[in-house]
C-alpha positions in Angstrom: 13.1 4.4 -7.1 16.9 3.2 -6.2 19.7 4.7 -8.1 19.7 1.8 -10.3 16.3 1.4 -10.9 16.0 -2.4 -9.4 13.5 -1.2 -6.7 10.7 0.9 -6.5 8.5 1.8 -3.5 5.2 3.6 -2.9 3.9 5.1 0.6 0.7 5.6 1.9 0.2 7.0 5.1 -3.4 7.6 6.8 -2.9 7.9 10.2 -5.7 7.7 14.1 -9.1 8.0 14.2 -9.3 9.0 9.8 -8.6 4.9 9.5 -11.9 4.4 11.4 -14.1 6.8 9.2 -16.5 4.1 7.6 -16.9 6.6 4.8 -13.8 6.6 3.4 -12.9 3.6 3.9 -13.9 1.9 0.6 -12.0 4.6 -1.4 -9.0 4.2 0.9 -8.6 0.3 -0.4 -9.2 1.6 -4.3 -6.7 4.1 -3.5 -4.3 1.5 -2.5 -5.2 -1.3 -5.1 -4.9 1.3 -7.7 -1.4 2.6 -6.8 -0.6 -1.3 -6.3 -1.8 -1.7 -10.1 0.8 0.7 -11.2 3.2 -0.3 -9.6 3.0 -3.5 -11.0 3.8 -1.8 -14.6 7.0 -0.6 -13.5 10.2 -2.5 -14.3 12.0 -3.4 -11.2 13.2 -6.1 -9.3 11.6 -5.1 -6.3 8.5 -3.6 -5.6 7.4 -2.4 -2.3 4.1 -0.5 -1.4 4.4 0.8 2.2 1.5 1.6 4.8 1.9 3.6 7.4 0.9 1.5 11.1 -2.7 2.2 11.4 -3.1 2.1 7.6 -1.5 -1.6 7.2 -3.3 -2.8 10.5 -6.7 -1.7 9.3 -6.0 -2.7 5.3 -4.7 -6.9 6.3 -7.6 -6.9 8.3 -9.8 -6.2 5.3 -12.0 -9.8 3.6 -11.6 -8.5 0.3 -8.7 -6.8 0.8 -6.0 -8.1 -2.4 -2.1 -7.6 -2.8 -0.9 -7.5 -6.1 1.4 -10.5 -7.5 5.2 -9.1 -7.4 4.3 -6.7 -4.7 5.9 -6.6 -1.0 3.3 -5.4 1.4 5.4 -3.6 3.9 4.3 -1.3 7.7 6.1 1.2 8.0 8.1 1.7 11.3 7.2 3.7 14.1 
């Protein structure tokens, strides 16, 4: 959270071959709609939930895959 509370920001990170495990994936996109929720509770002008590279790639690519309203989607730099 900034010094003056306006923006707030979450990171995931989930990096090579752990974004391909089938498995996990399911409870890799609660994990991220659930942080995504509360962040939405949180009073700020900007909110920002970042993925690291191989986490974003593989969670836009998802069908059912939903962004909450208010919140910036954001990839992380290299």
């Amino acid at each position: 959270m900034s010094v003056d509370m306006k923006v707030v920001a979450m990171v995931k990170e989930c990096v090579g071959d752990s974004v391909k495990n089938k498995n996990g994936n399911q409870t890799r996109k609660v994990r991220v709609n659930s942080d995504m929720y509360y962040l939405s509770l949180v009073n700020a002008d900007k909110k920002l939930m970042y993925l690291s590279p191989d986490y974003y790639k593989w969670f836009v690519s998802q069908k059912d895959a939903a962004i909450t309203s208010g919140i910036e989607l954001r990839k992380i730099p290299k």
